[in-house]
C-alpha positions as CSV (number, residue, x, y, z in Angstrom):
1,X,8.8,-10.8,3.1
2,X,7.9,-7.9,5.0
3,X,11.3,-5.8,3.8
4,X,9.9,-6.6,0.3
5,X,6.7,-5.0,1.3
6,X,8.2,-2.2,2.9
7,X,10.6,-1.5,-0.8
8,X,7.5,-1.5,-2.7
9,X,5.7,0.9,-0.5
10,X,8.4,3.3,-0.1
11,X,8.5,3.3,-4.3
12,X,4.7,4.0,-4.4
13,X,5.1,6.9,-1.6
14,X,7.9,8.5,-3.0
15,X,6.5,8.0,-6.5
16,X,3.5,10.3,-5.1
17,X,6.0,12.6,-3.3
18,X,8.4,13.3,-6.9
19,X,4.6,13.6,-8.7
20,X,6.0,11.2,-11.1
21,X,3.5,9.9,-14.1
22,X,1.3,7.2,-13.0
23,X,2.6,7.6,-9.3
24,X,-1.1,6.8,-8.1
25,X,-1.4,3.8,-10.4
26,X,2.0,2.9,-8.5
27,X,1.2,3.3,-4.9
28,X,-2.1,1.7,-5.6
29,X,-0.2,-1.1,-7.4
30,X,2.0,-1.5,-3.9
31,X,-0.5,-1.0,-1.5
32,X,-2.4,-3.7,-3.1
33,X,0.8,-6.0,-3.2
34,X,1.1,-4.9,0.3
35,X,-2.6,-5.8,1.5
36,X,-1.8,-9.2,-0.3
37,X,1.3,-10.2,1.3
38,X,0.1,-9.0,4.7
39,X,-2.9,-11.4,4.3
40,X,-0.7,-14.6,3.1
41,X,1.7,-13.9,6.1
42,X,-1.0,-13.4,8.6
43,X,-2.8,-16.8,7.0
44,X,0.6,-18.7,7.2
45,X,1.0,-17.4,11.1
46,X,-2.0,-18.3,11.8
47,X,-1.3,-21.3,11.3
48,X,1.9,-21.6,13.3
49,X,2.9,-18.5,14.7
50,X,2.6,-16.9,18.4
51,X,0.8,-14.5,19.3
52,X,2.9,-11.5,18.7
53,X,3.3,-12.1,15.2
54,X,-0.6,-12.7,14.5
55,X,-1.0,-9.5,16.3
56,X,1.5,-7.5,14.0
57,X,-0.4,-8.9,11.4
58,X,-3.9,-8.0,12.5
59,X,-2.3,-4.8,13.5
60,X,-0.4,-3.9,9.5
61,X,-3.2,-5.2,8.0
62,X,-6.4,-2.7,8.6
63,X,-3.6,0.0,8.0
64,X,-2.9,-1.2,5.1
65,X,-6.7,-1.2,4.0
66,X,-7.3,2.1,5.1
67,X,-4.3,3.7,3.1
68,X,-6.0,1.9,0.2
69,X,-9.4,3.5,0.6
70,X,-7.3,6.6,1.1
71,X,-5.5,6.2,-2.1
72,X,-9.0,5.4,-3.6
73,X,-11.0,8.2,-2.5
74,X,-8.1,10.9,-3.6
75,X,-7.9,9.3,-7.4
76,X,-6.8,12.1,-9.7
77,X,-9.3,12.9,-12.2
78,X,-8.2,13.4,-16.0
79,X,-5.4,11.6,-18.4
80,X,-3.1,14.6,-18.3
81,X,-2.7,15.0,-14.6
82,X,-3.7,11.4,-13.6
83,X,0.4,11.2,-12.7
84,X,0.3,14.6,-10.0
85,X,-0.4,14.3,-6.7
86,X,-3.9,15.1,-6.2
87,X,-3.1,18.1,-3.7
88,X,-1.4,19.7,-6.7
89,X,-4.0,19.7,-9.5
């Protein structure tokens, strides 16, 4: 599960690196799926997992929300450019 995470991350970052239309819409879109699938695995380790694994999990996870609040605060503003990388206009 987690090499399916890390795929759709590294297609929202280097959507956001290539400035590609709708790149923030698509790491947003992975992050989320990321945030998501981090908080089914840590639920499922919980449940029967050792201690190492819950702690990768509680370690991933507030990451994860943090790049997502990232990603939130540097929304580009306007249709045309709402695809550029908000460092570039």
């Amino acid at each position: 599960a987690e090499a399916i995470i890390g795929v759709a991350l590294a297609a929202g970052a280097v959507a956001l690196l290539r400035a590609r239309p709708h790149a923030w819409g698509v790491a947003v879109a992975a992050n989320i799926f990321a945030v998501a699938g981090f908080a089914v695995g840590l639920t499922r380790t919980v449940q029967g997992g050792g201690a190492l694994d819950i702690g990768y999990h509680l370690t991933v996870l507030p990451l994860l929300l943090l790049t997502l609040v990232l990603l939130a605060r540097a929304r580009p503003s306007g249709g045309a450019s709402a695809g550029m990388h908000p460092a570039r206009g």
